[in-house]
C-alpha positions as a printed Julia matrix, in Angstrom:
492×3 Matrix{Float64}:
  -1.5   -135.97   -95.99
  -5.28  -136.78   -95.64
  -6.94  -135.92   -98.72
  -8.93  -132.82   -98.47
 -13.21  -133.2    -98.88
 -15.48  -129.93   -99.14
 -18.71  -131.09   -98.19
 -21.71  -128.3    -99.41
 -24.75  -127.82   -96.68
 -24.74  -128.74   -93.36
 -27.81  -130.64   -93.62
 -28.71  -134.69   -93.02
 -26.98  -135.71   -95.8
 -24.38  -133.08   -95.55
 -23.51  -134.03   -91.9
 -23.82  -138.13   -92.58
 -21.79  -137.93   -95.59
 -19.06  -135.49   -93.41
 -19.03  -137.86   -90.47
 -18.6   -140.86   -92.64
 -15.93  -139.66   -94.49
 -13.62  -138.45   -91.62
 -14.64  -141.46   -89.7
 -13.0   -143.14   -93.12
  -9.91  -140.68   -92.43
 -10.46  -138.17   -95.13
  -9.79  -134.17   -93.84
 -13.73  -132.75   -93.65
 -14.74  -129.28   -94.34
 -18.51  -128.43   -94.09
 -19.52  -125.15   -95.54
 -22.96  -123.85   -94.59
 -24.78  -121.1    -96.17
 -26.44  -120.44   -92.9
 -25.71  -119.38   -89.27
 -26.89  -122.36   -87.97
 -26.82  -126.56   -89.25
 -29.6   -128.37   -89.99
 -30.9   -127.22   -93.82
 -34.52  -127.59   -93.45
 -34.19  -129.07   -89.74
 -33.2   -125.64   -88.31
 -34.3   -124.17   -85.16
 -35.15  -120.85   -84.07
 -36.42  -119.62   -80.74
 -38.5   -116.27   -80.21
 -41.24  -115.36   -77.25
 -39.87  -118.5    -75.19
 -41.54  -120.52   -77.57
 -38.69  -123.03   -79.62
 -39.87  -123.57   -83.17
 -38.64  -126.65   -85.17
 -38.76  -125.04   -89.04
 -39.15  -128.61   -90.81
 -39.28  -131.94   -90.2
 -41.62  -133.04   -87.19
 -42.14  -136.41   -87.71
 -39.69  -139.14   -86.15
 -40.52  -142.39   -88.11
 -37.64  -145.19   -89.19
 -36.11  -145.57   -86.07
 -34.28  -148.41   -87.21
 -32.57  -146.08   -90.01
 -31.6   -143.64   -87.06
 -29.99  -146.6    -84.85
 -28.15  -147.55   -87.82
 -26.7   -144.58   -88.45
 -25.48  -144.32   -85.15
 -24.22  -147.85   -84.82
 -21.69  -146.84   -87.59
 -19.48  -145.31   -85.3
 -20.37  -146.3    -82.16
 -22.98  -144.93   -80.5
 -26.91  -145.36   -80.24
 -29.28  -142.52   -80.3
 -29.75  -142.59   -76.47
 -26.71  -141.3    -76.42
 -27.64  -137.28   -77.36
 -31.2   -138.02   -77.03
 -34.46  -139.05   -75.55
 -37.26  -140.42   -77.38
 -40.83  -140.89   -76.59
 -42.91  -142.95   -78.55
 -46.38  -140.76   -79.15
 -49.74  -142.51   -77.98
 -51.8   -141.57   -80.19
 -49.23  -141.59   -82.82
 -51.46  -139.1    -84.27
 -54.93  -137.74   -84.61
 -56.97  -137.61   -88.2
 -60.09  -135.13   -88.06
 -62.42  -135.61   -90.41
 -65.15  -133.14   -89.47
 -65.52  -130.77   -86.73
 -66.79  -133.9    -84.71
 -65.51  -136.83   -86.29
 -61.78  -137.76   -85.46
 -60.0   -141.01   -84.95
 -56.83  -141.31   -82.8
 -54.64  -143.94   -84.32
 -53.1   -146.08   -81.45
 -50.33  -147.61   -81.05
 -50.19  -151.27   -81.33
 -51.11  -153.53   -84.09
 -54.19  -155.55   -82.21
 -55.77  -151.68   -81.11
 -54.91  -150.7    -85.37
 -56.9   -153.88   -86.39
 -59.65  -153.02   -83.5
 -60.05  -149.43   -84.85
 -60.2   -150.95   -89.01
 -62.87  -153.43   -87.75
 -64.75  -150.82   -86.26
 -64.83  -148.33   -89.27
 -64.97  -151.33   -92.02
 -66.3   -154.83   -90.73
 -63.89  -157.36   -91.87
 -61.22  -155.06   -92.54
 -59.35  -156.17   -89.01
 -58.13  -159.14   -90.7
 -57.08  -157.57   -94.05
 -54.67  -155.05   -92.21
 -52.93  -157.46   -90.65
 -52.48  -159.01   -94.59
 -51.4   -155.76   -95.59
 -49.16  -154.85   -93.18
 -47.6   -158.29   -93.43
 -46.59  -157.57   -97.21
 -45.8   -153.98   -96.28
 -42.87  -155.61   -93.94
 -41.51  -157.54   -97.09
 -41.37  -154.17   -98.84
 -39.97  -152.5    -95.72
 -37.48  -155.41   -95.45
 -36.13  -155.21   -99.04
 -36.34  -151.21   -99.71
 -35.07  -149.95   -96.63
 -32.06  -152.98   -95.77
 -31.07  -153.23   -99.54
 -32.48  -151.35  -102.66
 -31.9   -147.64  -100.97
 -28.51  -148.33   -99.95
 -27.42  -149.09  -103.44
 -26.01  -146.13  -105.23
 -27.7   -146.54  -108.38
 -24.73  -145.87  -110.35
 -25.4   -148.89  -112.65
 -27.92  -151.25  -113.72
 -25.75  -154.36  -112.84
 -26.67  -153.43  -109.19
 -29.72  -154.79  -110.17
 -28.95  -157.43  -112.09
 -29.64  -160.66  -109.87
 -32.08  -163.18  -109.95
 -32.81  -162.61  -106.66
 -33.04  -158.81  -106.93
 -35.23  -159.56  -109.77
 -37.62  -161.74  -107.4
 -37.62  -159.12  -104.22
 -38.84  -156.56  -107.27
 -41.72  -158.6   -108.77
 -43.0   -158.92  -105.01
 -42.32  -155.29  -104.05
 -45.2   -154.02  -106.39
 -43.04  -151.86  -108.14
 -45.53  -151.76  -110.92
 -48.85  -151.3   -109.2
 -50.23  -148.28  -108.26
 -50.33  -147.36  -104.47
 -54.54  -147.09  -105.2
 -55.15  -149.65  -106.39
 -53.27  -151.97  -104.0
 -54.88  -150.45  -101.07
 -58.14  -151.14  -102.53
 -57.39  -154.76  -102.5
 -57.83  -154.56   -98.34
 -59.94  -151.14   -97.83
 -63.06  -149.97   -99.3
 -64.27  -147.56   -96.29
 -63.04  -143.58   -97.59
 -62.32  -142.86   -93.61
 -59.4   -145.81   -94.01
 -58.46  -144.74   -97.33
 -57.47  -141.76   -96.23
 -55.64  -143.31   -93.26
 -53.56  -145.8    -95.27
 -53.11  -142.87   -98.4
 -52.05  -140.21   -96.31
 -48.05  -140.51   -96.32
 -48.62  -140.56  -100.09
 -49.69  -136.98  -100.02
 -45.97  -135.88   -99.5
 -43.93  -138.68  -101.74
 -45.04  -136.45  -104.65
 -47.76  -138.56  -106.74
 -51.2   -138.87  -106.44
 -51.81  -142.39  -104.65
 -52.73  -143.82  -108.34
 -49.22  -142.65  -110.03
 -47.3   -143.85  -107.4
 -45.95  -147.33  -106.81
 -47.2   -150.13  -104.42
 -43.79  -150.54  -103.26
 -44.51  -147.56  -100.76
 -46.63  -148.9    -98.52
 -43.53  -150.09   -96.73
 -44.06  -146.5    -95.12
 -47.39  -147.78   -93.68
 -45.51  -150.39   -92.22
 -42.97  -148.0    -90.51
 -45.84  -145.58   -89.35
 -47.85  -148.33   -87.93
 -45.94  -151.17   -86.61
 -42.56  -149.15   -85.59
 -44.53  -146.19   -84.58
 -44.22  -142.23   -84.8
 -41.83  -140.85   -81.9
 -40.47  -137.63   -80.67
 -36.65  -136.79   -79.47
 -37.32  -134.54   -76.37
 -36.11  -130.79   -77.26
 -37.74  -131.17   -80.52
 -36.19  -132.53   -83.92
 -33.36  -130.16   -83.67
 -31.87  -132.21   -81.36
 -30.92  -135.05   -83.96
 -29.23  -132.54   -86.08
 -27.2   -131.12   -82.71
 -26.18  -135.02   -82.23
 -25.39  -135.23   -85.67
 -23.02  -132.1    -85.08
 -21.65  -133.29   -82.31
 -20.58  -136.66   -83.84
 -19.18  -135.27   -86.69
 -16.91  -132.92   -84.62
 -16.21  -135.54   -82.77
 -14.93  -137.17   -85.59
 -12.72  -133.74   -86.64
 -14.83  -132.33   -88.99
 -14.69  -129.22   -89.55
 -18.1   -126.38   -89.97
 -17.79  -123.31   -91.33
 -21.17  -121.26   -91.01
 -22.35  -118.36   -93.05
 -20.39  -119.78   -96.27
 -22.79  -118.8    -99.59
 -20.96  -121.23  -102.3
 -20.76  -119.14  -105.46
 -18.49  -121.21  -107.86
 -17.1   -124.55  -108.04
 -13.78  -123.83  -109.82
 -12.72  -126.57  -112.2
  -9.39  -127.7   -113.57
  -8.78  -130.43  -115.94
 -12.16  -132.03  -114.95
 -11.17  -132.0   -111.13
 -13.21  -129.34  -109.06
 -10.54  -127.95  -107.42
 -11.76  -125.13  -105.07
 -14.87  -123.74  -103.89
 -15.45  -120.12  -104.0
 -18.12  -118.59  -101.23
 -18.46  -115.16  -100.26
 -16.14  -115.38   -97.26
 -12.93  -117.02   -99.17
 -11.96  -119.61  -101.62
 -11.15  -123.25  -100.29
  -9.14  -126.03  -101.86
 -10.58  -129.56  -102.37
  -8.86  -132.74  -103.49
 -12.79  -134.18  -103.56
 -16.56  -131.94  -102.58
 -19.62  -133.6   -102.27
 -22.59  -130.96  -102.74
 -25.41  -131.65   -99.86
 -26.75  -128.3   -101.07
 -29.65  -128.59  -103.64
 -28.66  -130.67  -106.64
 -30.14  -128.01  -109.53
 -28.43  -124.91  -107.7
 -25.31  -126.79  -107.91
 -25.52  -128.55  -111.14
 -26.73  -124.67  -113.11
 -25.36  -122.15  -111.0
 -22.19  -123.2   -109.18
 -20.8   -124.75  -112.44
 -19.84  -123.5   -115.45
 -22.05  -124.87  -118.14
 -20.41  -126.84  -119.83
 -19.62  -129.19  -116.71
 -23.3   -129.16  -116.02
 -24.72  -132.82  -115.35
 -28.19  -132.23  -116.58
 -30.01  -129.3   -119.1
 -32.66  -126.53  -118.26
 -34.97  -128.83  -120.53
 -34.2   -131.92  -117.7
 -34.94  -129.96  -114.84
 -38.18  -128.42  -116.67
 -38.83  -132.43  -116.41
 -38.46  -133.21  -113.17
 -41.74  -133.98  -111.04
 -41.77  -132.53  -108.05
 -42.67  -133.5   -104.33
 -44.87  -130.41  -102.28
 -43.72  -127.32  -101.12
 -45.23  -125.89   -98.26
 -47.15  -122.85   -96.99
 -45.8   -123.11   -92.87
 -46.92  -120.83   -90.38
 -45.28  -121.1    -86.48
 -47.25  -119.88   -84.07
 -47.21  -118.89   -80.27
 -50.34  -119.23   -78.28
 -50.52  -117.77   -74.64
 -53.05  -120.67   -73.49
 -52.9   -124.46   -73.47
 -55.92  -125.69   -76.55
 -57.02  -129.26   -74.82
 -58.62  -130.58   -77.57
 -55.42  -131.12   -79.92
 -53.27  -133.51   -80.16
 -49.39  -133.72   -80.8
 -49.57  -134.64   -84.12
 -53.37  -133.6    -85.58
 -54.01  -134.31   -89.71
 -57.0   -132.09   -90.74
 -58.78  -134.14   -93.51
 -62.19  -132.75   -93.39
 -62.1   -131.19   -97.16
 -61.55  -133.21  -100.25
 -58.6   -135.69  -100.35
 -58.84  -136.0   -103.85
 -59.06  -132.42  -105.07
 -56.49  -131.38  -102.67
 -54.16  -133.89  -104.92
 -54.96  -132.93  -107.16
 -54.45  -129.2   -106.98
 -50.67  -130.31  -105.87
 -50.11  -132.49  -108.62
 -52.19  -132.53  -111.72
 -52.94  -129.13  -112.15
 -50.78  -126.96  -110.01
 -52.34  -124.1   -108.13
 -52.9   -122.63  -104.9
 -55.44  -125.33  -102.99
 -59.08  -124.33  -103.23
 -60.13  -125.96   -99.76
 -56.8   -127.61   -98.44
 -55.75  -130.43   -96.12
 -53.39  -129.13   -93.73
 -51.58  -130.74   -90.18
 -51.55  -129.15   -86.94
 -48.13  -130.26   -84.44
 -48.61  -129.21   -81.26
 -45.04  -130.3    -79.58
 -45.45  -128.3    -76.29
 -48.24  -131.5    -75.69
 -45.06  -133.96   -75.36
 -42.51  -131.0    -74.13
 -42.79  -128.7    -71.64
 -39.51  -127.12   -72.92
 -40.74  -125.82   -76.5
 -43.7   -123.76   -74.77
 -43.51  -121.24   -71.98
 -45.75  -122.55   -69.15
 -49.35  -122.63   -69.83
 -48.86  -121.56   -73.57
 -48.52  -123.78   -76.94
 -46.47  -124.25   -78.98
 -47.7   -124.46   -82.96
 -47.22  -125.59   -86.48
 -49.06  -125.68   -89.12
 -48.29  -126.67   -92.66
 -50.49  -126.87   -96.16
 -48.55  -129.05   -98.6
 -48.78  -126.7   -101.88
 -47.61  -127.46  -105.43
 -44.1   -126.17  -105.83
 -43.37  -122.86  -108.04
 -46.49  -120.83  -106.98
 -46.93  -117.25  -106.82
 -46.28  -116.99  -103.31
 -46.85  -113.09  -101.14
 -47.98  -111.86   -98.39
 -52.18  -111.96   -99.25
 -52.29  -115.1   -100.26
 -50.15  -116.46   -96.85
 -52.85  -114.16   -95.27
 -55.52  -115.7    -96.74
 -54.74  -119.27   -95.94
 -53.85  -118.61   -92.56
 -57.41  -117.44   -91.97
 -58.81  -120.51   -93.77
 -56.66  -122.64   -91.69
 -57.36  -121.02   -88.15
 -61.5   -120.96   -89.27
 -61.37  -124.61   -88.97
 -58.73  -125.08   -86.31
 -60.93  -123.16   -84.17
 -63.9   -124.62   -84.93
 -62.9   -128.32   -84.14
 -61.39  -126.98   -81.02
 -64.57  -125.06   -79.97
 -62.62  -121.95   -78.92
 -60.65  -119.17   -79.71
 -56.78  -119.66   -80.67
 -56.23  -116.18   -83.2
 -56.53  -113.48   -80.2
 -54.43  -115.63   -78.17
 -51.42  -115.71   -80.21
 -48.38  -114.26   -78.93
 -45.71  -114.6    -81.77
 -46.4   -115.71   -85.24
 -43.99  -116.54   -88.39
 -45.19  -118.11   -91.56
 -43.17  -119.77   -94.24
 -43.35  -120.46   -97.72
 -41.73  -120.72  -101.36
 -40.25  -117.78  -101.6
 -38.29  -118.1    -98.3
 -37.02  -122.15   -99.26
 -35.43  -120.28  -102.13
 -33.85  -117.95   -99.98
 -32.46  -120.21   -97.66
 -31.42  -123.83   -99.54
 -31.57  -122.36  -103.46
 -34.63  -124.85  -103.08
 -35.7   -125.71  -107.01
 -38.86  -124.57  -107.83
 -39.36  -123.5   -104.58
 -39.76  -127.19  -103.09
 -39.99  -128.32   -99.77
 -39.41  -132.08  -100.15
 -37.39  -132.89  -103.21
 -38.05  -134.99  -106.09
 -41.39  -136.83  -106.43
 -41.02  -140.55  -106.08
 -42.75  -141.83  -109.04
 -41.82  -144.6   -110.67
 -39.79  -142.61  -113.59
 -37.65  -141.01  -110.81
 -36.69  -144.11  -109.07
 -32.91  -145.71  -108.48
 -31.35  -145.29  -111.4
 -33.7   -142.76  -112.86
 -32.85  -140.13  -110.41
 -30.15  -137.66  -110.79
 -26.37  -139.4   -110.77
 -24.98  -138.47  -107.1
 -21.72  -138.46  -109.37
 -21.02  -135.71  -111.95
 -20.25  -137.01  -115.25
 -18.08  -134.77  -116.08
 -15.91  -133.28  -112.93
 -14.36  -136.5   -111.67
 -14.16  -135.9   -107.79
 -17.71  -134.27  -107.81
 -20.27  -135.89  -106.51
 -24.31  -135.15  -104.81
 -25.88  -136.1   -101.86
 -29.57  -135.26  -100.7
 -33.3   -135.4   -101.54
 -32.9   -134.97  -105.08
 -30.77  -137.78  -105.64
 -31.02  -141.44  -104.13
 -32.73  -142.93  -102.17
 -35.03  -140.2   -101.95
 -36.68  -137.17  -100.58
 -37.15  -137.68   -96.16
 -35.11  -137.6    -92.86
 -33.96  -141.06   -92.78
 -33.29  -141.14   -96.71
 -31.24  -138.26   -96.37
 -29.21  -139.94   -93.69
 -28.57  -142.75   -95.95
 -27.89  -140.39   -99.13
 -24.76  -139.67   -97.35
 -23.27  -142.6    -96.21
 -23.91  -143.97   -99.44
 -22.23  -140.89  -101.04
 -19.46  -141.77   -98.51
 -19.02  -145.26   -99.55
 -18.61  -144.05  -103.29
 -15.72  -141.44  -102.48
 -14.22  -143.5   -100.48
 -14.58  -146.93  -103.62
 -12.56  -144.11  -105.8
 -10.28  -141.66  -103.82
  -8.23  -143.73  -101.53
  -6.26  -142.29   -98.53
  -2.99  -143.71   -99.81
């Protein structure tokens, strides 16, 4: 008889470590708190409008295709992409913004024109980005981190001395870039890996190299549509999804979790992998004692953004925006700053704009569009209803005055989304939107264990344990999750 695997959270790394598994032979039982799949990739529809709740950015495609290729299939094969041209657009002022085109020649055209000389320097950059690209994404985040003699090679030990591992991201970009405007184009994936760009290692400008020379892309139907191809793989495979299954206990017997309780019945396991958020599992689906980490570890724990969302409906097409629009016309630094260093509500925020319905006609009713905004916000704020109110005004003052018209009495439908609510729907820790932050202290092996020391057939998958907090991390999380199961609890 197949051996039996409970898989938590019907999420990326929920579904990829599912898949893998029964693709592997093992008998695969998702259980999902929610009604739908996804985690933070859900979907809801309201007005005619179709609102993607989380991610909105397609980067990595290569990670996607890989994924895929494990069992046959290619990404064409449930969806269509579109590669976005602009890949996206960075205001600066309510006059000044700079679409960033695809292609590396137009890139080093647009650097040259900002920053004489700095045509030639990109191209330098980008060329050791690949190297990092190369090394992190085809080698170090597919190791489990399990144990320092993964690392111990001499060539492992050369590929880290070259990845920068030990520079900051800030001052390696100022090697290249001295021009603010292109500062704040090469910084601005930093902004959600958790760190301000000076605590937070070189390595990562292998995610320049993705955004720029692989390019930003969109699956038509929205983002949703990975997660139903996801589904539809892993049922393919015979896995199994229960919806509307709140875990509440992770019963234990002679250090083998042996069945998880939800609200809707209890369900035996020979092995469960938790996809669901590592803390809510680890302190209050375990008894204590079994606990991997203490309250005085999490307390520890540096956190990537949450995020103050709203969705919005508009009943008129807004010309001016793009599909993918980065508002960076207030203080870079401070904004930071206000996640990171000293943790508060931002005094005059960054904030991005997606306008899918630009791409997709199917997102929108005709002649409306479709809208999302999003503030990244330090996690564990105070978060109500006045102080959502008061940022969306903020927000929609400056949306509407780079757009030169009115967008506030033309929306039809409007939703907004904050800590509070990624509590209530993934147990989110501290309220967080994107995991842990990626600073150098909270890399590979310093990351939570995606196996429980102490409950044998337990193990974690997601952005709180490796690789690392992101779509196409969180695919790998659980085939690497997968792999370690499978290394320990063999079919026979």
């Amino acid at each position: 008889m197949p051996k039996r695997v409970l898989v938590i959270g019907a999420g990326f790394a929920g579904l990829a470590a599912a898949t893998s598994l029964a693709d592997k032979g093992y008998d695969v039982t998702i259980l999902e708190k929610n009604s739908t799949p996804g985690g933070r990739a859900r979907v809801f529809a309201a007005n005619g409008f179709v609102f993607d709740m989380g991610p909105s950015w397609y980067w990595m495609p290569d990670v996607f295709e890989t994924y895929f290729a494990r069992f046959g299939r290619k990404p064409s094969d449930y969806y269509n992409l579109i590669r976005l041209d602009p890949s996206y657009t960075v205001i600066f002022g309510p006059d000044d913004a700079v679409d960033l085109p695809v292609g590396i020649s137009n890139l080093q055209a647009l650097f040259e024109k900002i920053e004489p000389g700095s045509g030639p320097k990109l191209a330098e950059f980008l060329r050791q980005a690949s190297y990092k690209y190369d090394v992190g994404i085809h080698n170090f985040v597919w190791k489990p981190s399990r144990s320092v003699t993964e690392f111990l090679s001499l060539k492992l030990l050369y590929d880290v001395a070259r990845l920068d591992v030990f520079q900051s991201f800030s001052s390696h970009v100022r090697k290249f870039f001295t021009h603010p405007k292109l500062l704040q184009l090469v910084e601005f994936p930093i902004l959600f890996l958790g760190a301000t760009a000076e605590n937070t290692p070189a390595m990562y400008s292998l995610m320049n190299y993705a955004e720029m020379t692989m390019g930003t892309w969109y699956p038509m139907g929205g983002m949703h549509e990975i997660v139903k191809a996801m589904v539809s793989l892993a049922e393919e495979k015979g896995v199994k999804i229960l919806y509307n299954q709140n875990v509440q206990h992770i019963g234990v017997d002679d250090r083998e979790a042996r069945r998880v309780i939800t609200n809707a019945g209890v369900f035996e396991a020979d092995v469960v992998v938790a996809g669901a958020d590592y803390n809510h599992v680890d302190t209050k689906l375990l008894d204590q004692p079994l606990r991997n980490y203490d309250d005085a570890y999490w307390q520890k724990r540096v956190m990537a953004p949450s995020s103050l969302l709203f969705y919005l409906g508009v009943n008129k097409r807004i010309p001016k925006l793009q599909h993918h629009n980065l508002f960076f016309d207030e203080d870079f630094t401070l904004h930071a700053q206000e996640i990171y260093e000293t943790p508060c509500w931002p005094t005059k925020p960054l904030f991005y704009v997606s306008a899918p319905s630009k791409t997709d006609p199917s997102v929108a009713p005709e002649g409306c569009e479709n809208l999302f905004l999003l503030i990244p916000v330090a996690p564990d704020l105070a978060d109500d209803e006045a102080t959502r109110e008061k940022y969306y005004t903020m927000l929609m003052d400056r949306l509407e005055q780079y757009v030169g018209e009115d967008i506030r009495n033309h929306v039809v439908y409007k939703r907004s989304y904050a800590h509070q609510d990624f509590k209530n729907d993934y147990n989110a820790f501290r309220g967080n939107a994107y995991g842990l932050a990626n600073t150098l202290m909270q890399t590979a092996l310093l990351k939570p264990s995606l196996k429980n020391k102490k409950v044998s057939n337990l193990f974690y998958t997601g952005q709180l344990t490796v690789p690392g907090p992101g779509v196409p991390p969180s695919l790998i999380s659980g085939l690497v999750v997968a792999d370690e199961v499978a290394k320990e609890f063999t079919l026979a």
